[in-house]
C-alpha positions as CSV (number, residue, x, y, z in Angstrom):
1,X,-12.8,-18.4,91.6
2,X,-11.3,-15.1,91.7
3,X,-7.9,-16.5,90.5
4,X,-9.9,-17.3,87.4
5,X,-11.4,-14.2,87.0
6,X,-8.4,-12.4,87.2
7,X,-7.2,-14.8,84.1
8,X,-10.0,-14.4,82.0
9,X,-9.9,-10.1,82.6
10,X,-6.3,-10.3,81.7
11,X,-7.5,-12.2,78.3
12,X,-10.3,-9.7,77.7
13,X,-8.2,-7.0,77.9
14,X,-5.6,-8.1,75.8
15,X,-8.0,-9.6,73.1
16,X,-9.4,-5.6,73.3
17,X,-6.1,-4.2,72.9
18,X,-5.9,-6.1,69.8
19,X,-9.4,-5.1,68.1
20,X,-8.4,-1.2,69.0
21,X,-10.8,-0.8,72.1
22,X,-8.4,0.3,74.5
23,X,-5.8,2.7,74.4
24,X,-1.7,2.4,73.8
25,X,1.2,1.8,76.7
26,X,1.4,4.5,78.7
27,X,-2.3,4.3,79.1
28,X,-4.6,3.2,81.6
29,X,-5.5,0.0,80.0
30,X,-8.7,-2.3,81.4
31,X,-10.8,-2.1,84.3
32,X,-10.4,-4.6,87.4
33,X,-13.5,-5.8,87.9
34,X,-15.9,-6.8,85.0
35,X,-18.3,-4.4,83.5
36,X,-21.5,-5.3,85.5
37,X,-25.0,-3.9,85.0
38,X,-25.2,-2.4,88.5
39,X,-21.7,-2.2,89.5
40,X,-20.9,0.3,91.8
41,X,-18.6,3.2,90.4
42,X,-15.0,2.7,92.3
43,X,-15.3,-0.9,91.1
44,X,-15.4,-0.4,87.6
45,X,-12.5,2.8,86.7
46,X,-10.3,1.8,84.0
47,X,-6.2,1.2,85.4
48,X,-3.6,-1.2,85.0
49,X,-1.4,-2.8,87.1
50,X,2.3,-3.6,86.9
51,X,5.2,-6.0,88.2
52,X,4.8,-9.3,90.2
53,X,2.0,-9.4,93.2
54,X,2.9,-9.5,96.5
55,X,-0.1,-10.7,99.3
56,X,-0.2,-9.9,102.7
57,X,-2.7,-9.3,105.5
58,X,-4.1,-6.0,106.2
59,X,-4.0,-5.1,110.1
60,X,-7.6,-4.1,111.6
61,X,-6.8,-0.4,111.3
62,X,-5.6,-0.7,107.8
63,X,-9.1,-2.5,107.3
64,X,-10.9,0.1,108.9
65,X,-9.0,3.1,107.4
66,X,-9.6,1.6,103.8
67,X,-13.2,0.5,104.1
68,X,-14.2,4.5,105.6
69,X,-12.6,6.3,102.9
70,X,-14.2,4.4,100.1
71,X,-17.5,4.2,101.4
72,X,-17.2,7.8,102.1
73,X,-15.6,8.3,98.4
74,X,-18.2,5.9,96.6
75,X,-20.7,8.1,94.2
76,X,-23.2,5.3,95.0
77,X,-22.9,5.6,99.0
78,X,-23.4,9.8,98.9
79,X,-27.1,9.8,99.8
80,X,-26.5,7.5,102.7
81,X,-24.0,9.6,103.9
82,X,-26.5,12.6,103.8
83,X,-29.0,10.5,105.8
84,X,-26.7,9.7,108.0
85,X,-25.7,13.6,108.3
86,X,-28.8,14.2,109.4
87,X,-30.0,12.4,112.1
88,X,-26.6,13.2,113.2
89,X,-27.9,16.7,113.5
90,X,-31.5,15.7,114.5
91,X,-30.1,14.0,117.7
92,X,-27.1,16.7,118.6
93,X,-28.1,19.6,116.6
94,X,-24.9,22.0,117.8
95,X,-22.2,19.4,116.6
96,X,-20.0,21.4,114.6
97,X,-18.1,20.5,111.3
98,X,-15.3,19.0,112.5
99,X,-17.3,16.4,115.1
100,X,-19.5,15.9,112.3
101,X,-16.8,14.8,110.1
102,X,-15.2,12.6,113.2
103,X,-18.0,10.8,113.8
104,X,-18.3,10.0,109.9
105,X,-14.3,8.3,110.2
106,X,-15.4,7.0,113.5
107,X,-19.1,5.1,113.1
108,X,-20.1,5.7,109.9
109,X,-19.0,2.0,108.2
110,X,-20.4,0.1,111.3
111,X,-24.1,2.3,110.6
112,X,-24.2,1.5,106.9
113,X,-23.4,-2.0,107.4
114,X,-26.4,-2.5,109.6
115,X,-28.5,-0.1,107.9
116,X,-27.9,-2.3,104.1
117,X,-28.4,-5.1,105.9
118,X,-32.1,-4.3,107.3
119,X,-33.1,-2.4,104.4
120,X,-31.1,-3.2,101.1
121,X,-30.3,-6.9,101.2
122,X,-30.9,-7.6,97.9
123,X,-28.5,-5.7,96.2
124,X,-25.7,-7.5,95.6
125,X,-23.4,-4.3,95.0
126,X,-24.4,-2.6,98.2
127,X,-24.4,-5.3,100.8
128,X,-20.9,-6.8,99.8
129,X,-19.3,-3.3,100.0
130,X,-21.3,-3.0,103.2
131,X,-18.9,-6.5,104.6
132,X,-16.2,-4.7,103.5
133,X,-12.8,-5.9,101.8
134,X,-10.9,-9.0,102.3
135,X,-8.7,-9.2,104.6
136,X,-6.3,-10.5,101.9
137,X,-4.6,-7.8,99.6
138,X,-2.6,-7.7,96.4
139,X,0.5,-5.3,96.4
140,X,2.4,-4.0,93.3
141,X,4.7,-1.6,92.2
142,X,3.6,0.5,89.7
143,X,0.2,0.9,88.4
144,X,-1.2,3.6,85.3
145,X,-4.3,5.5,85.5
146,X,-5.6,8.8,85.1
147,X,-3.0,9.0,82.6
148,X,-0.4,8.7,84.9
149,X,2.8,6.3,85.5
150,X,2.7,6.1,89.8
151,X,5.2,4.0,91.6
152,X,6.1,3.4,95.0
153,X,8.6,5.3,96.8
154,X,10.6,1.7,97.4
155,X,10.4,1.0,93.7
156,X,11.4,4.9,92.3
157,X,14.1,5.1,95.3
158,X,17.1,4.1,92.9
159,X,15.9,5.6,89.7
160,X,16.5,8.9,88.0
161,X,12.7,9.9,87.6
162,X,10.1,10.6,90.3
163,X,6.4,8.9,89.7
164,X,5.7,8.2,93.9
165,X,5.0,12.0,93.9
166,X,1.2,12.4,94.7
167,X,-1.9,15.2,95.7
168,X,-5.4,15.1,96.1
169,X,-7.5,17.7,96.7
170,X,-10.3,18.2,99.6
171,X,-13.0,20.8,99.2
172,X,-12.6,21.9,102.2
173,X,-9.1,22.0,103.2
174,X,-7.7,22.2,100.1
175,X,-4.5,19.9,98.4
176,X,-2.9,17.6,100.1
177,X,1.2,16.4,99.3
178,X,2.5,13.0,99.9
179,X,4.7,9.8,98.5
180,X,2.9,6.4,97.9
181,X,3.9,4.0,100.4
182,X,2.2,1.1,99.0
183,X,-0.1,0.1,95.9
184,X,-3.0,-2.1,97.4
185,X,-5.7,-4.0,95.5
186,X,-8.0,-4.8,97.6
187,X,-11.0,-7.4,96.7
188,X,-14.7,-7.3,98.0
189,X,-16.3,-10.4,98.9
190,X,-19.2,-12.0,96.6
191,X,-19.4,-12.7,93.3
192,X,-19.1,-11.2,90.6
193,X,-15.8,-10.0,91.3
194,X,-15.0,-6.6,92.4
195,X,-11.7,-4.8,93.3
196,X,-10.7,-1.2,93.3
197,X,-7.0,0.4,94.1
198,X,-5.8,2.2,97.0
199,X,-2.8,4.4,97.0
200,X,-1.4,3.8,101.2
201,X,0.9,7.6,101.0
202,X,2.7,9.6,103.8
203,X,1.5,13.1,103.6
204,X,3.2,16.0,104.4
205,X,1.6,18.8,106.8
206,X,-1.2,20.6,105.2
207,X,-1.2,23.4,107.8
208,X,-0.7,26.4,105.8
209,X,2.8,28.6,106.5
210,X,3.8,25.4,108.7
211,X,3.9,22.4,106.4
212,X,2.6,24.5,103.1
213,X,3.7,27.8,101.7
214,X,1.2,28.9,98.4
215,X,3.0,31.6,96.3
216,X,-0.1,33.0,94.7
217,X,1.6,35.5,92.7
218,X,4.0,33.1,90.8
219,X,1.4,30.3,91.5
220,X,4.1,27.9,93.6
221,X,3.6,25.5,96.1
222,X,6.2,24.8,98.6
223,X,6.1,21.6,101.5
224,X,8.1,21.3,104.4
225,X,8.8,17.7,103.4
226,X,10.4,17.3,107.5
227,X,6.2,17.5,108.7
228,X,4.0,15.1,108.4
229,X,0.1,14.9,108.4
230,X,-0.7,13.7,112.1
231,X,-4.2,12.0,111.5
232,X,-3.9,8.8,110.3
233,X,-5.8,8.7,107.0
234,X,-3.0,6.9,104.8
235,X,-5.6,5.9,101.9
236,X,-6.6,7.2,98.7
237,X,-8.3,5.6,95.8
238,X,-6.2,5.6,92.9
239,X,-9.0,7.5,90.4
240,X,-8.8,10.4,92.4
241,X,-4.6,10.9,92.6
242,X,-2.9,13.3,90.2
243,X,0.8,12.9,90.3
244,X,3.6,16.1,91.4
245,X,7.3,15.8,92.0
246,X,9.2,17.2,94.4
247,X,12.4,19.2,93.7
248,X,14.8,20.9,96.5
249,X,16.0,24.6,96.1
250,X,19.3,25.3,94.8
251,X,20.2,27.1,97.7
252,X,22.3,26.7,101.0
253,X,20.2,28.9,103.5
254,X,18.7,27.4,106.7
255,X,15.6,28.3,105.5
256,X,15.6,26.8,102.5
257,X,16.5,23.5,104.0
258,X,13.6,22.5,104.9
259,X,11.3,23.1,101.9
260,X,10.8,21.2,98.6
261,X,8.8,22.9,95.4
262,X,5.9,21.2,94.1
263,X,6.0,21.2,90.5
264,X,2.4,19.1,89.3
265,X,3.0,16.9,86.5
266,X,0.3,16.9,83.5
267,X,-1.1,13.5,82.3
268,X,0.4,12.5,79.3
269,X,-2.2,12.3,76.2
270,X,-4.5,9.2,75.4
271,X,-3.9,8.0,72.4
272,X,-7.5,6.4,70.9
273,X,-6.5,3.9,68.2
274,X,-9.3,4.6,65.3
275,X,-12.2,2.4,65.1
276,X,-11.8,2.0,61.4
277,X,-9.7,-0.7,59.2
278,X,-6.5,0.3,59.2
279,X,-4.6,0.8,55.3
280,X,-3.3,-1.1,53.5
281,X,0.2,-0.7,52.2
282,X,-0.6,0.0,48.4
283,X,-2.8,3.0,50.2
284,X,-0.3,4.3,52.2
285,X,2.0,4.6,49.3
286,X,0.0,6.9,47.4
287,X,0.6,10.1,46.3
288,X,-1.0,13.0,47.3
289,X,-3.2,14.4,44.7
290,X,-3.0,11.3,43.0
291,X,-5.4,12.5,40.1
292,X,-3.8,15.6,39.1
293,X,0.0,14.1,39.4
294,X,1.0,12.0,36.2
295,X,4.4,10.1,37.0
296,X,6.2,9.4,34.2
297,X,9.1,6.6,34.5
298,X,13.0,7.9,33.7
299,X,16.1,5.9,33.7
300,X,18.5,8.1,36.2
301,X,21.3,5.5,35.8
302,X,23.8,7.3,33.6
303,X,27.4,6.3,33.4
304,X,30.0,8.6,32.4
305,X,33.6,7.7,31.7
306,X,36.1,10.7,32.0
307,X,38.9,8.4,30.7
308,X,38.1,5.5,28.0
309,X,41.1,2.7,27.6
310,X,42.0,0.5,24.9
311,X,44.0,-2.9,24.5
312,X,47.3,-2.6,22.4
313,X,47.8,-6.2,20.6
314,X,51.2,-6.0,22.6
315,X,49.2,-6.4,26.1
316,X,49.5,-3.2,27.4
317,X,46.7,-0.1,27.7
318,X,46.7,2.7,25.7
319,X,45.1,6.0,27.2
320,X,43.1,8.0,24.8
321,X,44.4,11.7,24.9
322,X,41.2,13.2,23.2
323,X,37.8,12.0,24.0
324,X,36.6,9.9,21.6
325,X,34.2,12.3,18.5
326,X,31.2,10.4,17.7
327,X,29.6,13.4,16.3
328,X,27.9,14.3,19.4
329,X,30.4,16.8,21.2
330,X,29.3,20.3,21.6
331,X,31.8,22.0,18.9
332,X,29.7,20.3,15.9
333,X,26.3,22.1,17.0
334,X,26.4,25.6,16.1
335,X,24.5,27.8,18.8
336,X,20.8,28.9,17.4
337,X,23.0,32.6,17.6
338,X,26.0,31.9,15.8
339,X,23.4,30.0,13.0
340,X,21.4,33.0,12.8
341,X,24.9,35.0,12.2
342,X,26.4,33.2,9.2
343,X,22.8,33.1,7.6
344,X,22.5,36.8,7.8
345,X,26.1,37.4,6.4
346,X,25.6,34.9,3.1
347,X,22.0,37.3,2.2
348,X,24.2,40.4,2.4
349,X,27.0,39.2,-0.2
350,X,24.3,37.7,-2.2
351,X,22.3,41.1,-2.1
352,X,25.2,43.3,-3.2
353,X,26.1,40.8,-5.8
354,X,22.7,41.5,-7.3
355,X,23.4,45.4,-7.2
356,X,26.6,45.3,-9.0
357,X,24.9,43.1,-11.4
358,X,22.5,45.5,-12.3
């Protein structure tokens, strides 16, 4: 069944792209799952997927690593999470921050299972992310959302451009660096079909002045790209990445070595194509202005011979020293000056004519 509905979302979305309801290449594109009353948020962002589909298993920490961070990153899931919280601190009320946020990675998915189960059955949404994913995944190589072009490390390894460059940012820590390992789309069980992406990445050491350096005057980020995060919290859903590149210094000291620049990339502009018809031809040809401009037509195609030849009866051609007078060449119209000139001269000789006369 999901096979199907895979097909029939890859026809919706290119029977959109046709009627001008989704945006242009470099885009995000459609959603994965369909556009459910109900559906849960992280099942419904718009991305697209690229190159051929690889499946393989997920291992049982992969499983449990995935389904922690989504139900912990789901909009939907944040007031459970709160409950949870607090019992937490009803029952052990000096737990600190840190055992807090332990015991949320450590029990948290096993509590909301059960507590969906007792108390929210009948919302389909809820108790099939409460199961959890498949163990089944999809993997690809490139995938475009948030205005982004990400790739895996593998795939970007031979290429002149860098799009496996990733960060997210924690409220409380603050960003974390890393490359995408792997592009998994994993599928929940239940109809009606819902999938969400998760970026697997290997981050580098967040520790600050160890695996991070922050120049806040110049506003650079530096990572020691030889440390790397020790917890093992490889996922990240795709909605949330924004995409940075990693460039070495141009410099030979030791303790340059070790450190690569951070230089964020900005997501390149959605292009909305208009909801309107588009012109026709005829339309686009217009002028501007087109009631105030009056166009008349002119024939532009003027020949001019500089040398005109004629056939002697003997077979042979004759070239015309002089251009040939047809009454038109310059010398037989008298300048409006030169007109003016001899008119003047013939009153004068007419005038003193008359005075010797008299």
């Amino acid at each position: 069944m999901s096979k199907i509905s895979d097909e029939l979302v890859k026809v919706l979305c290119t029977f959109h792209m046709k009627q001008g309801l989704l945006d242009l290449y470099n885009t995000d594109g459609c959603i994965l799952s369909r556009d459910v009353e109900g559906n849960l948020s992280i099942f419904t962002h718009r991305g697209r997927l690229w190159g051929e589909a690889k499946k393989r298993n997920l291992s049982l920490d992969e499983i449990k690593a995935a389904q922690t961070y989504i139900l912990l990153n789901c909009k939907e899931v944040e007031p459970f999470v709160s409950m949870y919280v607090e019992r937490l601190q009803e029952e052990l009320p000096n737990l600190s921050q840190d055992q807090i946020d332990e015991s949320l990675r450590t029990y948290f998915a096993e509590w909301f299972k059960g507590y969906v189960h007792c108390n929210h059955s009948e919302n389909e949404f809820l108790r099939s992310l409460a199961h959890g994913p498949l163990i089944s995944a999809k993997y690809h190589s490139m995938y475009f959302v948030n205005g982004y072009k990400f790739h895996t490390d593998c795939h970007g390894s031979a290429r002149s451009t860098m799009n496996s460059g990733v960060c997210i940012t924690d409220l409380n820590v603050g960003d974390y660096y890393g490359k995408i390992q792997e592009l998994k789309q994993v599928e929940y069980r239940e109809e009606p079909l819902k999938q969400t992406v998760l970026f697997k990445c290997e981050w580098f050491d967040p520790t600050i002045n160890v695996g991070v350096k922050k120049h806040n005057e110049y506003k650079l980020v530096d990572v020691n790209h030889r440390r790397r995060f020790k917890k093992y919290e490889p996922f990240i859903l795709a909605m949330q990445a924004t995409q940075g590149c990693y460039v070495s210094y141009p410099s030979k000291k030791k303790d340059k070595d070790d450190w690569l620049s951070v230089l964020k990339v900005k997501p390149q502009n959605i292009i909305q194509l208009p909801d309107e018809e588009a012109p026709t031809i005829s339309e686009l040809n217009l002028p501007f202005q087109v009631d105030e401009v009056e166009v008349h037509d002119r024939n532009m195609n003027i020949v001019v011979d500089e040398s005109i030849l004629l056939h002697d009866p003997n077979g042979e051609l004759i070239e015309m020293d002089e251009p040939f007078d047809d009454g038109l060449l310059p010398e037989h119209h008298e300048t409006e000056e030169e007109y003016e000139t001899e008119e003047t001269e013939e009153d004068e000789e007419e005038f003193e004519e008359e005075i010797d006369s008299d």
